[in-house]
C-alpha positions in Angstrom: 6.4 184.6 54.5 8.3 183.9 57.6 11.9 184.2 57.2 12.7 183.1 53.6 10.1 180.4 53.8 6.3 180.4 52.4 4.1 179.2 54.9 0.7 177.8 54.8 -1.7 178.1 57.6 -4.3 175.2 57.7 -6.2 176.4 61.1 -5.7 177.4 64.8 -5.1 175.5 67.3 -5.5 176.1 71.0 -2.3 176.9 73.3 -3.7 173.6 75.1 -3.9 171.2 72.4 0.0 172.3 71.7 1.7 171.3 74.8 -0.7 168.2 75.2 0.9 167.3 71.6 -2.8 166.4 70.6 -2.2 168.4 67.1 1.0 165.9 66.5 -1.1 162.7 67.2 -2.9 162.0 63.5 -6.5 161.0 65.5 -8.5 161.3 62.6 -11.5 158.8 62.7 -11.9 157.3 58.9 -14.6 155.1 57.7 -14.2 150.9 57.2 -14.1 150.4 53.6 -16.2 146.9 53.0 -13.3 144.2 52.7 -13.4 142.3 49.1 -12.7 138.6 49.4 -9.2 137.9 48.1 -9.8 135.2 44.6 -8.1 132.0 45.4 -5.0 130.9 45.1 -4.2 129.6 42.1 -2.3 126.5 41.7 0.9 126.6 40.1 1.5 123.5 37.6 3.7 120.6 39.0 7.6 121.0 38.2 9.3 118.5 36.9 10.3 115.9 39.2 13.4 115.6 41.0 16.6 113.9 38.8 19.3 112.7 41.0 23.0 113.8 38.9 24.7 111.1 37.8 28.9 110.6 38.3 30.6 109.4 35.2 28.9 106.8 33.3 25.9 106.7 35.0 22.0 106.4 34.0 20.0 109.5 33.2 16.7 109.9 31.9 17.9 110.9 28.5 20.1 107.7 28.5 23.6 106.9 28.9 26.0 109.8 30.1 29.1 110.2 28.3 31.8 109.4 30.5 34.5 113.3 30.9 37.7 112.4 29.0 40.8 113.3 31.7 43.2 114.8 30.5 46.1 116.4 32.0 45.6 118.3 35.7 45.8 121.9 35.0 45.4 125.0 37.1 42.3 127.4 36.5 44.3 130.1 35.6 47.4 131.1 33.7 50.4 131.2 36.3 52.5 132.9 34.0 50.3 135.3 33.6 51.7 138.8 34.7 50.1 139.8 38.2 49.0 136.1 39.4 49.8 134.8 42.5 51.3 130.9 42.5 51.1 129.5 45.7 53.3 127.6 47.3 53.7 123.8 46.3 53.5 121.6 49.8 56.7 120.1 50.8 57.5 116.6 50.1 57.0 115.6 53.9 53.4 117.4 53.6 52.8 115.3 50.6 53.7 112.1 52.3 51.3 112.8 54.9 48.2 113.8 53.3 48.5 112.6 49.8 48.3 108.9 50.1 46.9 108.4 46.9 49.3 109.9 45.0 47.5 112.4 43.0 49.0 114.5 40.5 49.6 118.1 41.9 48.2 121.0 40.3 49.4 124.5 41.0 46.7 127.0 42.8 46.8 129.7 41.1 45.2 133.1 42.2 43.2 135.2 39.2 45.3 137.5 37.7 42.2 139.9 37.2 41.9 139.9 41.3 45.5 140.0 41.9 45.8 142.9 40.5 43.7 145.0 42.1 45.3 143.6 45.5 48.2 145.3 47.6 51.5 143.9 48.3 50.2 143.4 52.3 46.8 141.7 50.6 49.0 139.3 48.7 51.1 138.5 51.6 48.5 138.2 54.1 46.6 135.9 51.0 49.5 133.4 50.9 49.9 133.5 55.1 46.3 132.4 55.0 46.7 129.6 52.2 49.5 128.6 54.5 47.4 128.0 57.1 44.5 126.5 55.6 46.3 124.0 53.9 48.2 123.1 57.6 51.5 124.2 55.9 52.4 126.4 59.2 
């Protein structure tokens, strides 16, 4: 026992070997084992081959693809939900300039699950960045 510890003496070693370190260094000489040939590779079987996605209407390999009916533009998420963040509409100048098609608008609205685990800075700093993406600011 030294201290509180149970110690273990494996063998001496000479005051030498210590301060050269040569007891640290793990020189021990161990036979080659003979090497065993790895089995070959086996091949996998050939997936299935590549199917490009079709729009609406298109050809697939199963047939005709049933066109998506449209129906009203909706947001994601509920923005009357309590807790979710509505950003802001762009103004009608904004509009003019980068909606030349005249799509319909559709409210981004920020999950209310996320929202309301987010700070009042977080949601500020949320809409400042929406802001800026969107080249409102």
């Amino acid at each position: 026992m030294i201290g509180a510890k149970q110690v273990e003496v494996m063998g001496l070693i000479s005051e030498l070997d210590y301060n050269k370190g040569r007891c640290f260094l793990d020189v021990h000489v161990e036979k080659e084992e003979p090497k065993i040939s790895a089995p070959p590779p086996s091949r996998r079987p050939a997936s299935k081959p590549f199917c490009r996605p079709t729009l609406l209407g298109g050809e697939t390999d199963r047939g005709v693809a049933k066109p998506q009916e449209e129906g009203p533009c909706k947001p994601r998420h509920d923005p009357l939900a309590p807790g979710a963040i509505v950003m802001p509409r762009p103004s009608t100048n904004h509009q003019w300039a980068y909606n030349k098609a005249g799509l319909p608008l559709v409210d981004v609205v920020v999950d209310p699950y996320l929202t309301a685990h987010l700070r009042p800075h977080q949601r500020d700093g949320l809409l400042f960045l929406y802001e800026c993406v969107m080249g409102m600011r």
